[in-house]
VOGU-3710 file (C-alpha; in Angstrom, 3 decimals, decimal comma):
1> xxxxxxxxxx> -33,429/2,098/-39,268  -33,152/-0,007/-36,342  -30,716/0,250/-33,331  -27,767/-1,201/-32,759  -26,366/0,085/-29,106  -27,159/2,763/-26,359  -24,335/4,180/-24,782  -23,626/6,422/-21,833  -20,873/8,848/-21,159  -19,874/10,105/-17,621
11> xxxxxxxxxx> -18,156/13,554/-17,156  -14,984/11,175/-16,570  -14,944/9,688/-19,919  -16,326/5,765/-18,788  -18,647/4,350/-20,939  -21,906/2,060/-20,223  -23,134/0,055/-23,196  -26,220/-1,902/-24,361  -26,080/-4,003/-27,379  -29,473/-4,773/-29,185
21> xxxxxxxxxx> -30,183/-7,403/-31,515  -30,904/-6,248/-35,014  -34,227/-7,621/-36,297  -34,910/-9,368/-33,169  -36,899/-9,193/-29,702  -34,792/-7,558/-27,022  -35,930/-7,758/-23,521  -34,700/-5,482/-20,398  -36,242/-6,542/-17,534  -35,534/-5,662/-14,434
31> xxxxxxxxxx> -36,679/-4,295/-10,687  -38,319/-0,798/-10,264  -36,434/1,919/-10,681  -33,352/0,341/-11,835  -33,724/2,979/-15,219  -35,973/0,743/-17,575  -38,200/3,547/-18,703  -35,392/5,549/-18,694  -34,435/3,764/-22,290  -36,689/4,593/-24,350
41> xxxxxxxxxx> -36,470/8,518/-22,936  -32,839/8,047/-24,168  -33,554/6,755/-26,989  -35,798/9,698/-28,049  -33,861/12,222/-26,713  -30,978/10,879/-29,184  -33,355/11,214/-31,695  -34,054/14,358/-31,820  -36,866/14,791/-29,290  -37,994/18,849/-28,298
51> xxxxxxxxxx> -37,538/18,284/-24,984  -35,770/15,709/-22,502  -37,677/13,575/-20,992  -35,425/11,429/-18,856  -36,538/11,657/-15,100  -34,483/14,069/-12,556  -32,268/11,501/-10,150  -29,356/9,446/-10,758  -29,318/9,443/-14,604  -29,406/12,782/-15,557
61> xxxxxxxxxx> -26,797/13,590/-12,262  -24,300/10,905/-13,402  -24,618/11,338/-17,534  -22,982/13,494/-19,372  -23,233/12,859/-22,783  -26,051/9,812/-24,384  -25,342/8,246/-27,763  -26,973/5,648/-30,272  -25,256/3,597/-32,842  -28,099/3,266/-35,644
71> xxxxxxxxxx> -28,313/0,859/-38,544  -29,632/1,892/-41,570  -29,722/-0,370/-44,797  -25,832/-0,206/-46,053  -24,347/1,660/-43,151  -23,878/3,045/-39,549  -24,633/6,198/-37,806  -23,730/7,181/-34,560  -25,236/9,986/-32,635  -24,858/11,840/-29,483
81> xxxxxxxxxx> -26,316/14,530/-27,777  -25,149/16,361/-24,328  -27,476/15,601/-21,088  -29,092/18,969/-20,258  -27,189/21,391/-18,243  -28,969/21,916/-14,540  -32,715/23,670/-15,047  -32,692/23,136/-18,795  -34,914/20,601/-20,143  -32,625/20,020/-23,658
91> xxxxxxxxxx> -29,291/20,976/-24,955  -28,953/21,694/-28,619  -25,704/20,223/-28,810  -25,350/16,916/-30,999  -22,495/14,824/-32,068  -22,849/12,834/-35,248  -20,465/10,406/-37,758  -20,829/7,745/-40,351  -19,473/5,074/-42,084  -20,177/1,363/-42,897
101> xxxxxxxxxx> -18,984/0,267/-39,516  -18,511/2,884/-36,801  -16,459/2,815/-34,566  -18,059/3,928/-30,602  -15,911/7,092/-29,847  -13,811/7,965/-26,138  -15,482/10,759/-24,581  -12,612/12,924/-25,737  -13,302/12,713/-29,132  -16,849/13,721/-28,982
111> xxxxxxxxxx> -16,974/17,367/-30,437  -20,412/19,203/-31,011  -20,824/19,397/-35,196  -24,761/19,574/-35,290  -27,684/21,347/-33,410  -31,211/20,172/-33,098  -32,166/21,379/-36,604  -29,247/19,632/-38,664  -29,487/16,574/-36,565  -33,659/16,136/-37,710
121> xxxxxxxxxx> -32,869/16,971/-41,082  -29,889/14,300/-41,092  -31,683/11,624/-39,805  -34,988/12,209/-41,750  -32,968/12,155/-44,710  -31,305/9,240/-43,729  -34,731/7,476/-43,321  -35,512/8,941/-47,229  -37,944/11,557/-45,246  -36,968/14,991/-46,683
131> xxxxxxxxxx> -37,187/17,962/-43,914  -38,682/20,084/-46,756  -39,552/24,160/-45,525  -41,474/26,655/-47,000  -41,755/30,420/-46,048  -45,130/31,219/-44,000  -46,161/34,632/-45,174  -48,441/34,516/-41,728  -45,586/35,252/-39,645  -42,675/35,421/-42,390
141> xxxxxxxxxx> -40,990/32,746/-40,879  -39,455/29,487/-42,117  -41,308/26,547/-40,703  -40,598/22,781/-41,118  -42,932/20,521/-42,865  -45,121/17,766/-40,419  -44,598/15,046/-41,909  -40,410/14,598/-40,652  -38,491/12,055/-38,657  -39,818/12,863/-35,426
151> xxxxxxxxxx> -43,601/12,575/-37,053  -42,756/9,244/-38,319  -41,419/8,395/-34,878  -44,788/8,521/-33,125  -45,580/4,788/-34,959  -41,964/3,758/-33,111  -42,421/4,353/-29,099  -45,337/3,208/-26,955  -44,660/4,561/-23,072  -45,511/3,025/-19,481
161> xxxxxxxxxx> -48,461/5,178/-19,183  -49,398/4,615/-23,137  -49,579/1,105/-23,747  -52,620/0,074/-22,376  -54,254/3,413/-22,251  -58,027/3,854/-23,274  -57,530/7,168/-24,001  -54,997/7,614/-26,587  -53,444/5,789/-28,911  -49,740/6,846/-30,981
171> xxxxxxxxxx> -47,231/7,707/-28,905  -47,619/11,665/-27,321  -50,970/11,493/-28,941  -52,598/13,257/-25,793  -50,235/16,825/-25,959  -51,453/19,606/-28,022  -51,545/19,752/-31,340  -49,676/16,306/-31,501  -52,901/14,079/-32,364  -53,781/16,678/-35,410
181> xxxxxxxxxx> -50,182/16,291/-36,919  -50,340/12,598/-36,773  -53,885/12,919/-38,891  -52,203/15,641/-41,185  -49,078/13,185/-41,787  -50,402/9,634/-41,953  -51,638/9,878/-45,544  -47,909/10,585/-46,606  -46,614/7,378/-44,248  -49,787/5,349/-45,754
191> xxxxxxxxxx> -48,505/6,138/-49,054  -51,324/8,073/-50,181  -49,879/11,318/-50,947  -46,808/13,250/-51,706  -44,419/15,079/-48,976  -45,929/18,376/-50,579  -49,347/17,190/-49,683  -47,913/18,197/-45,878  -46,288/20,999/-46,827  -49,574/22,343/-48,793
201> xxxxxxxxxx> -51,644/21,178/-45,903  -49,769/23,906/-43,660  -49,998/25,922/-45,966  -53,507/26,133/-46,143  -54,267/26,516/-42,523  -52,236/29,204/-42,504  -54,117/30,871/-44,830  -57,612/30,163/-43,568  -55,904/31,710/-39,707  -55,370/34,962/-42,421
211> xxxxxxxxxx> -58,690/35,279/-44,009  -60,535/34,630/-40,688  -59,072/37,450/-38,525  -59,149/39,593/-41,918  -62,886/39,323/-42,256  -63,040/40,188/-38,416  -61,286/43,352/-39,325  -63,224/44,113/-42,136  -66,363/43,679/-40,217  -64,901/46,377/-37,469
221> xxxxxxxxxx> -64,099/48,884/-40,341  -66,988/49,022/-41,260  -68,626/49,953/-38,440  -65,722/52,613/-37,999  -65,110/53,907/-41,240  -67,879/56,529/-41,149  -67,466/59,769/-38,175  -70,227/58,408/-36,399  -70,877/60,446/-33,117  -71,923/57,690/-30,974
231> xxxxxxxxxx> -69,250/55,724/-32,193  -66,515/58,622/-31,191  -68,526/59,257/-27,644  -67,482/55,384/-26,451  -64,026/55,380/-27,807  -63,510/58,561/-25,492  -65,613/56,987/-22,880  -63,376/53,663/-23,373  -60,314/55,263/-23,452  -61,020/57,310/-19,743
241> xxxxxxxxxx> -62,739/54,040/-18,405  -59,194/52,426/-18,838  -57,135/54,910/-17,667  -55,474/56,517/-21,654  -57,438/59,734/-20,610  -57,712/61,844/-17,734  -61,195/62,882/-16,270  -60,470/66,581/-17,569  -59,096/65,219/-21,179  -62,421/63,365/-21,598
251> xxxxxxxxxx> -64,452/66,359/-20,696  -62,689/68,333/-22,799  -63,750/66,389/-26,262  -67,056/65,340/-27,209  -68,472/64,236/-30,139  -69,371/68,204/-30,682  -65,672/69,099/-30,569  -63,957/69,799/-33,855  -62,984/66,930/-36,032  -59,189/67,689/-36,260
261> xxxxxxxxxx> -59,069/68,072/-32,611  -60,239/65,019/-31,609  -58,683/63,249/-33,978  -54,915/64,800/-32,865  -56,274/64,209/-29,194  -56,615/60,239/-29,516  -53,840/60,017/-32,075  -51,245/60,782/-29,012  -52,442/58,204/-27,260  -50,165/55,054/-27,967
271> xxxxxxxxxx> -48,473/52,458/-26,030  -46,535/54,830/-23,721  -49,902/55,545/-22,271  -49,853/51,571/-21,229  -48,176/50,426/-18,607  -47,087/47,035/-18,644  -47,974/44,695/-15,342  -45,609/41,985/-14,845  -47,380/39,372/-13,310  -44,939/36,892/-11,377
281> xxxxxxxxxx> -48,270/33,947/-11,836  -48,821/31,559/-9,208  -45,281/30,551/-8,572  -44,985/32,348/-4,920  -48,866/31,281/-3,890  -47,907/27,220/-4,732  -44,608/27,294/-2,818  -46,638/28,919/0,176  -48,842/26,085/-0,137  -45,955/23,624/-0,304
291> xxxxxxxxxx> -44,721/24,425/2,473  -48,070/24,819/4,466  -48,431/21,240/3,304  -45,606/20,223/4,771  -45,763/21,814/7,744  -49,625/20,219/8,196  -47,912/16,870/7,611  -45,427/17,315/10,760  -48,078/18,843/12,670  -49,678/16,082/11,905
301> xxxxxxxxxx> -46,914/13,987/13,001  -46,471/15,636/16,546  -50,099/15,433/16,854  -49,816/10,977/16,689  -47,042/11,441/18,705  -48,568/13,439/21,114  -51,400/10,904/21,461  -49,414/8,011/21,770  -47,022/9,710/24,703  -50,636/10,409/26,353
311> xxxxxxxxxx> -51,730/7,000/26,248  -48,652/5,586/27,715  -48,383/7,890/30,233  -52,551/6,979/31,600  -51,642/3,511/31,131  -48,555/4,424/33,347  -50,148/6,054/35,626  -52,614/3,309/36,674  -49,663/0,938/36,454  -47,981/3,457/38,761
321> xxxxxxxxxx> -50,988/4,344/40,851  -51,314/-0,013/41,286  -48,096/-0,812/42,880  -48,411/2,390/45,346  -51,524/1,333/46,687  -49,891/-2,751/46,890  -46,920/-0,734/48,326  -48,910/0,647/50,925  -50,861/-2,249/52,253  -47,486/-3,939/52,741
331> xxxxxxxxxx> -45,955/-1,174/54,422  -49,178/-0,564/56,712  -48,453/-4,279/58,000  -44,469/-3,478/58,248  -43,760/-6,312/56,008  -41,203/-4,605/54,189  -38,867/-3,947/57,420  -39,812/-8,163/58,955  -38,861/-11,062/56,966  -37,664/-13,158/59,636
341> xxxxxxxxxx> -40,994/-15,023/60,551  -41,584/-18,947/60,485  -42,950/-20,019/56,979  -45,041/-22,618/58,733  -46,435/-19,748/61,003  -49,602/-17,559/59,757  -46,883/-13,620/60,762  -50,189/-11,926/61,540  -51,648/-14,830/64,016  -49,193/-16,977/64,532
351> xxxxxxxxxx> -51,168/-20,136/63,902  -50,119/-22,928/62,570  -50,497/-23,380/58,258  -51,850/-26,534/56,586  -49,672/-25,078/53,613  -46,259/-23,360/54,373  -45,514/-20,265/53,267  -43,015/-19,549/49,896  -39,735/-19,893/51,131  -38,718/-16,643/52,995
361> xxxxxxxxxx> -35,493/-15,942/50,411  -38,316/-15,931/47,443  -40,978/-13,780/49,062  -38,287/-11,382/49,958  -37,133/-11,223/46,781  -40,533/-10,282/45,302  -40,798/-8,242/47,887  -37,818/-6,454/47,084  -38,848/-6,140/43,530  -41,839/-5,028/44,215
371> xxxxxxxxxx> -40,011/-1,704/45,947  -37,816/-1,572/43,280  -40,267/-1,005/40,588  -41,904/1,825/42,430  -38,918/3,539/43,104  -38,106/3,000/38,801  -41,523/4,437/38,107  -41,302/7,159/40,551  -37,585/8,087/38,561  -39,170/7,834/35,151
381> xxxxxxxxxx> -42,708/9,662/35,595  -40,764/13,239/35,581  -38,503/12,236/32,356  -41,493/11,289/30,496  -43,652/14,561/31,584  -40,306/16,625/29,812  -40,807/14,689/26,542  -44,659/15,434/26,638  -43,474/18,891/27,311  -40,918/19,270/24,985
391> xxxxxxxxxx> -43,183/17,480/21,798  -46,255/20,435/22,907  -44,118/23,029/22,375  -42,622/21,981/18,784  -46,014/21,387/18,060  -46,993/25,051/19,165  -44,033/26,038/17,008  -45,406/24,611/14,054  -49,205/25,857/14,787  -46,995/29,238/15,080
401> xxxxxxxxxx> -45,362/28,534/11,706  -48,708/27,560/9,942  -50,553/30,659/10,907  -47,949/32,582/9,356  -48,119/30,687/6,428  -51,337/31,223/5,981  -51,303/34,802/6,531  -48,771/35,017/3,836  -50,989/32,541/1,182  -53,724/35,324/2,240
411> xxxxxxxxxx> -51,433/38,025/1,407  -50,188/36,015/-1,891  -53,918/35,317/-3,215  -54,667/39,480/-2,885  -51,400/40,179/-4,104  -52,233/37,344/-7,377  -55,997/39,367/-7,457  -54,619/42,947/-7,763  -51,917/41,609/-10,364  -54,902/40,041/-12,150
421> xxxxxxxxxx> -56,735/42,962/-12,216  -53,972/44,909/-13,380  -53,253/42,736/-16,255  -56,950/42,685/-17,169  -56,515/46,431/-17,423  -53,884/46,307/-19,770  -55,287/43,827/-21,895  -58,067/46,371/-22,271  -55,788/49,303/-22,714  -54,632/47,313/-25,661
431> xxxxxxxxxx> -57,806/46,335/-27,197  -58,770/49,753/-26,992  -55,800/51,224/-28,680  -56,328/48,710/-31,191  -60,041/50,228/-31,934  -58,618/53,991/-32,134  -55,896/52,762/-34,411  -58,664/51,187/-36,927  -60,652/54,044/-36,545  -57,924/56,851/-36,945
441> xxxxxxxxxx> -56,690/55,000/-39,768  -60,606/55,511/-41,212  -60,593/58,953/-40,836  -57,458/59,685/-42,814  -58,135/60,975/-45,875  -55,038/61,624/-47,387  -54,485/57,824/-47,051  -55,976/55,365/-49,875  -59,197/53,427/-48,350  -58,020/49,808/-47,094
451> xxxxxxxxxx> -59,724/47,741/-49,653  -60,454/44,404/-47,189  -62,394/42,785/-50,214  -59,718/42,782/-52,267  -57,363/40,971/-49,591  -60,072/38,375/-48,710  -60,597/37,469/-52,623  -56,928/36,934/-52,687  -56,405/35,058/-49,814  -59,243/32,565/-50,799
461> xxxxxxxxxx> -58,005/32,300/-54,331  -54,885/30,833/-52,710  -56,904/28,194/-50,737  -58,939/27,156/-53,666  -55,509/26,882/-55,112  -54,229/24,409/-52,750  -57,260/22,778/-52,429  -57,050/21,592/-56,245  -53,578/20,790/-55,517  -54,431/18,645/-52,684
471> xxxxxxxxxx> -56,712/16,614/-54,784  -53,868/15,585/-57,284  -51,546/14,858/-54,586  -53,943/12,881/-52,333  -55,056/9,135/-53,318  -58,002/8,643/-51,294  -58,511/4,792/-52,669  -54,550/4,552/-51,131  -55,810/5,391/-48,137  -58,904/3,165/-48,038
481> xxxxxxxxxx> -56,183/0,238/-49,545  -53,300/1,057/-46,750  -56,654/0,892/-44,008  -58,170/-2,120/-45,080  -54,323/-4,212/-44,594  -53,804/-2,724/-41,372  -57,772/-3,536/-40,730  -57,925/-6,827/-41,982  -54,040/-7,801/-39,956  -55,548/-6,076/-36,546
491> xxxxxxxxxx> -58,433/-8,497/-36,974  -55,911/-11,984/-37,804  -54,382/-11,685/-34,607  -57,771/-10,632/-32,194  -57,674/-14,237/-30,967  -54,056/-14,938/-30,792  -54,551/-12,456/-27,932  -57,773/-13,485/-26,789  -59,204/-10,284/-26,675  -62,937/-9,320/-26,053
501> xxxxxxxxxx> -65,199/-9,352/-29,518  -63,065/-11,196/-31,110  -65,566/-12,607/-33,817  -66,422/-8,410/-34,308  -64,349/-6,248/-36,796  -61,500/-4,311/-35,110  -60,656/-1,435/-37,473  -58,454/2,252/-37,401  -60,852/5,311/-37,574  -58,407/7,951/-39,536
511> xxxxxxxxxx> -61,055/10,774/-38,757  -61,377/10,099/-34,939  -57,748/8,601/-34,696  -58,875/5,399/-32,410  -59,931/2,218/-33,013  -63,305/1,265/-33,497  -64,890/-2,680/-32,850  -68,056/-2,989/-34,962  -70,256/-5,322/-32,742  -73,955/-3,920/-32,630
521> xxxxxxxxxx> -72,957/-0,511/-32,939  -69,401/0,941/-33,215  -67,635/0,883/-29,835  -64,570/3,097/-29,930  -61,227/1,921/-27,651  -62,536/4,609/-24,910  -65,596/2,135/-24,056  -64,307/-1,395/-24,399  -63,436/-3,171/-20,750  -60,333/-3,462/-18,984
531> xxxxxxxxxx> -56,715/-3,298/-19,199  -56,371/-6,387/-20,952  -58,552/-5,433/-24,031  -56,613/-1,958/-24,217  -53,130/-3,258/-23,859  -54,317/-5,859/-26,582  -55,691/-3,406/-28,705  -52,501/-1,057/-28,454  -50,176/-4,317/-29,659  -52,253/-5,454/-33,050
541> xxxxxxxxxx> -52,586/-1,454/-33,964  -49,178/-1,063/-34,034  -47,466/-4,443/-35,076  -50,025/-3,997/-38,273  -48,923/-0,473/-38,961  -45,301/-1,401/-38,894  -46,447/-4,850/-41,101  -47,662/-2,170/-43,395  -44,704/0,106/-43,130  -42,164/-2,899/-44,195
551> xxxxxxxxxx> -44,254/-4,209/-46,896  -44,787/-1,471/-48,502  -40,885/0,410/-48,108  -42,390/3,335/-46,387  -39,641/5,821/-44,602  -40,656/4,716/-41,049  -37,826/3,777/-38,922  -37,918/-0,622/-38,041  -38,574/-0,999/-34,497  -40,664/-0,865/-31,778
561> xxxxxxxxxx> -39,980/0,179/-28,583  -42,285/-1,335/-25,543  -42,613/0,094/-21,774  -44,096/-2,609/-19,733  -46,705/-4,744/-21,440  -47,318/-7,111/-18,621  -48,505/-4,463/-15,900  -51,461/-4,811/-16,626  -51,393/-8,782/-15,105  -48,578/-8,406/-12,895
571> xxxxxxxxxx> -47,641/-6,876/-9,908  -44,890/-4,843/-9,976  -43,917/-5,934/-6,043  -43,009/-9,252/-7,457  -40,788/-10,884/-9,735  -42,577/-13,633/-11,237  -45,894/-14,963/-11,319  -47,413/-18,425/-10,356  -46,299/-20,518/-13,317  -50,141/-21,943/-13,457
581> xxxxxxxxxx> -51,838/-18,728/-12,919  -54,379/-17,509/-16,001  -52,355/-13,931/-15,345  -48,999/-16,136/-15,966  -50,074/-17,526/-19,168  -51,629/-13,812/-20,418  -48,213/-12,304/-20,148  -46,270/-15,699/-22,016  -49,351/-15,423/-24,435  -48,322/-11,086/-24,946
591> xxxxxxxxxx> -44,474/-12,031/-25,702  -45,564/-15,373/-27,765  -47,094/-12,734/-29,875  -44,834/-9,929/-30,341  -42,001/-13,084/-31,070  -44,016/-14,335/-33,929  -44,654/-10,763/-35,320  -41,027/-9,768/-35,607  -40,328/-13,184/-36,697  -42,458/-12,769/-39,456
601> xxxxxxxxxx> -40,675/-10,016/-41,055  -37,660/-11,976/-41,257  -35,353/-9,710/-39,772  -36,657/-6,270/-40,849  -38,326/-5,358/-37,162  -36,460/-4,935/-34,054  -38,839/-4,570/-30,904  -37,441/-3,502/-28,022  -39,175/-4,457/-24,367  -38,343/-3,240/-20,922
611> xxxxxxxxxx> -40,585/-4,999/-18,017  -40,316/-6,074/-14,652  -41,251/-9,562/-15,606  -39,446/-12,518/-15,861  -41,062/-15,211/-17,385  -39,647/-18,875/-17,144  -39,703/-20,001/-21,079  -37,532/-19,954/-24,034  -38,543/-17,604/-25,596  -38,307/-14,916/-22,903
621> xxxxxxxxxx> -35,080/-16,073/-21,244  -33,443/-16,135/-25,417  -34,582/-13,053/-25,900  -33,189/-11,441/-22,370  -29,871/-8,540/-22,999  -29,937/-7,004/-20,266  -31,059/-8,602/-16,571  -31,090/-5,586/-13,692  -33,275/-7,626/-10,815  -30,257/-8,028/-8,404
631> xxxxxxxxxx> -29,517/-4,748/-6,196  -26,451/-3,775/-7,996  -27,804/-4,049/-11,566  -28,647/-1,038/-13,290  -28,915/1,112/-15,917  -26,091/3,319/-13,950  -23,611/1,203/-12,785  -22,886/0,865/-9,229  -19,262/2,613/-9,159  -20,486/5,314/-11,146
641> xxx> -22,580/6,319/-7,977  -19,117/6,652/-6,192  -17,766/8,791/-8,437
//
């Protein structure tokens, strides 16, 4: 399966599309936030992903409906599925038709005929994956088998945040349970077992979750099955302590009491007696703290502000204080009111000067000046003294604002404590109830003894069941075989990009789900240096699983998709790099690389790459669809944001 377009549906019917090239590299590049990431979210989210996630902002406010147009061997499929409605993270609702050449329909004709469900089990079929179910007698519920389309997907995506991380590997590897379904499901992809190898491998766990929490409970009878005073004295002790009896009811019985009566006693207590806290969590304490936050950051602000008006206003002052006291020796002399002396003339002696005086027009002029100024300072000094006023008291405002906040985040922390408490009580209330039941149910002799041993042999029957049934459908020298490929490909291409150890053996570690460089002793991806090695690391792992994949016809979809190889050599403030810089030639080396590997499989991978670099070579600027570096170029288009 590989893709052949991405298109996008506003509420008014127009359509944005991006054609891919089948079997080829396909580069977006583009500046930041112009919605590269955002493509691969789509993509997933079209394929059937739990949850949407495509960022909050412009895409999810101007989308209404996204939709893929999919090649599989002899014909199309297009699918859609609605944008989330406002506060949901997924709608359910999918849109789906076939044929060898499909047609991309209007807006109009786009009718919901799937939901989440139908749309995984189409697709996974489609892919030769069957979305086989079996009933789980845990919980008597029908649950889907691991190793389905979306499992398969996790060899298909690598993220901005994934690609060169040292901490996981497969795509979502870090979220629970995620890294243990990849383990449970690579044998099948590998080739090395059957699809009911998965199913038998849920199975099982199921099981062993049964006969645990059965052998707790037969442990507990035990101690309980026999009327053991003691035992009775802290059940009734237990049951006042958390509130099921009264002070006067727990006087009343005793261990001495009769049998039937204190059995009939705690028999009425069930789960009326409990009363349910709702606890509202820590919703109400972090928007308190939000908002302190903010308010600390434009105290903050008035604060600088403050400061700054401060220091203007001493530097005023003296500037002020300066021309008064120049003022004033002029007017002591009455220069101000005589300009009409000789400017060859000393005006306080009258002798004659060797050098004349500035030209009487000019020295009245700076004279005149001079009184001006004052008289401007003397006008501003009050108008600035109001805005020093007026910024102190929004500033007390907000010191006024904070202390209530924090009296309320007080008042919200005692408020979480007593709710705590209160659920801790119930909790106990429970567990207690739980301990009468098992003992009540003890005492009964009219009903027939629970026979825990009986149940246990049973349940571990069936796992010694599956467990020979696991050995027939697992091929453990397939595994070893499908390892040593993707082992011995990994290690081919080490040099082509230069990475560190590159004379060492770079190999997959199934059990630990990493990979592992044997130098002097086994260094897992965690503990080798820098960005470089992990981004390199990331590329060989999965170009050789996919090698795999193709060679061998396994149902993994055909393509790759890449967010942002290069960042970990280029800045994402710029557009291009030196052309003779070493972090340059890194980044041609990275799509050199991924070129030759889907060139290689003549056709059968499609790798698609959004990055903010643009290189200047042939093989980057051949392989560019979609260019979104000027201001108007977008994943949105620009008169969609009018609309």
């Amino acid at each position: 399966m590989q893709i052949i377009k991405m298109v996008l549906y506003n509420k008014f019917g127009k359509k944005r599309e991006l054609s891919f090239k089948l079997g080829s590299l396909n580069i977006i590049t583009g500046k930041s936030r112009s919605g590269k990431s955002a493509v691969g979210d789509i993509i997933e989210y079209c394929l059937g992903s739990r949850k949407c996630n495509i960022a909050d902002g412009i895409i999810r406010e101007k989308v209404s409906w996204y939709g893929l147009v999919l090649q599989f061997s002899k014909f199309q499929l297009f699918v859609a599925r609605k944008n989330p409605d406002e506060n949901k993270n997924k709608s359910d609702l999918f849109y789906f038709k076939e044929g060898k050449n499909v047609a991309i329909p209007s807006l109009n004709e786009i009718r919901p005929n799937a939901n989440l469900d139908v749309m995984l089990e189409k697709l996974g079929s489609l892919s030769k994956i069957s979305e086989n179910r079996y009933t789980n007698s845990f919980n008597q519920i029908n649950k889907s088998i691991k190793s389905n389309f979306r499992a398969a997907l996790k060899f298909c995506f690598q993220g901005q945040d994934e690609i060169a991380s040292k901490n996981v590997l497969f795509h979502n590897q870090g979220e629970p349970f995620v890294q243990t379904a990849i383990k449970d499901t690579m044998p099948y992809f590998l080739g090395a077992s059957t699809e009911d190898a998965a199913i038998l491998i849920s199975e099982k766990k199921d099981l062993q979750k049964q006969l645990k929490k059965l052998e707790a409970e037969s442990e507990e009878y035990e101690e309980v099955s026999n009327y053991s005073p003691s035992l009775v004295n802290n059940l009734i002790e237990g049951a006042q302590a958390v509130g099921l009896l009264d002070k006067a009811q727990a006087k009343k019985l005793n261990a001495g009491n009769n049998r039937t009566e204190i059995i009939k006693t705690l028999s009425s207590l069930n789960t009326n007696n409990v009363t349910a806290i709702e606890y509202m969590g820590d919703e109400r304490l972090l928007n308190l703290q939000d908002k302190m936050a903010h308010q600390q950051d434009i105290l903050s602000q008035y604060n600088s502000r403050i400061r700054e008006v401060e220091i203007y206003q001493r530097n005023f002052q003296g500037f002020h204080d300066e021309l008064g006291y120049k003022s004033s020796r002029l007017k002591s002399i009455g220069l101000f009111k005589s300009l009409n002396f000789r400017t060859n003339y000393c005006p306080f002696c009258s002798n004659k000067l060797l050098t004349p005086l500035p030209n009487l027009n000019e020295m009245k002029k700076s004279l005149l000046e001079l009184n001006d100024s004052i008289e401007k300072v003397d006008l501003e000094q009050p108008k600035l003294d109001a805005y020093l006023m007026d910024l102190k008291e929004k500033r007390n405002e907000i010191r006024s604002d904070i202390s209530a906040l924090r009296l309320k985040i007080n008042d919200a922390y005692n408020q979480q404590k007593d709710a705590l408490k209160n659920r801790d009580i119930y909790f106990q209330q429970s567990k207690l109830l739980g301990r009468i039941s098992l003992w009540l149910e003890s005492q009964d002799v009219e009903k027939d003894k629970i026979d825990f041993k009986e149940k246990i042999s049973n349940l571990s029957k069936k796992i010694d069941i599956i467990d020979s049934k696991l050995k027939k459908s697992f091929n453990e020298d397939q595994v070893e075989y499908a390892l040593s490929k993707i082992q011995g490909n990994m290690n081919d291409w080490t040099q082509a990009l230069d990475l560190e150890y590159e004379d060492s053996i770079y190999r997959f570690d199934l059990k630990k789900m990493t990979v592992i460089v044997d130098k002097n002793r086994p260094i897992p991806l965690s503990q080798l240096g820098s960005g470089k090695n992990w981004l390199g690391v990331h590329l060989i792992t999965y170009f050789a699983f996919q090698k795999f994949f193709i060679q061998h016809n396994r149902p993994v979809p055909t393509f790759l998709f890449l967010d942002q190889p290069s960042q970990v050599y280029f800045p994402m403030t710029m557009k291009e790099l030196p052309l003779d810089s070493k972090d340059y030639k890194a980044v041609e080396n990275i799509y050199t690389f991924v070129n030759n590997r889907v060139n290689e499989e003549n056709r059968k991978l499609q790798v698609i790459i959004v990055d903010h670099a643009y290189l200047q070579n042939k093989i980057f600027a051949e392989s560019v669809i979609e260019n979104w570096h000027k201001v108007d170029d977008n994943l949105i288009p620009s008169d969609w944001l009018e609309l």
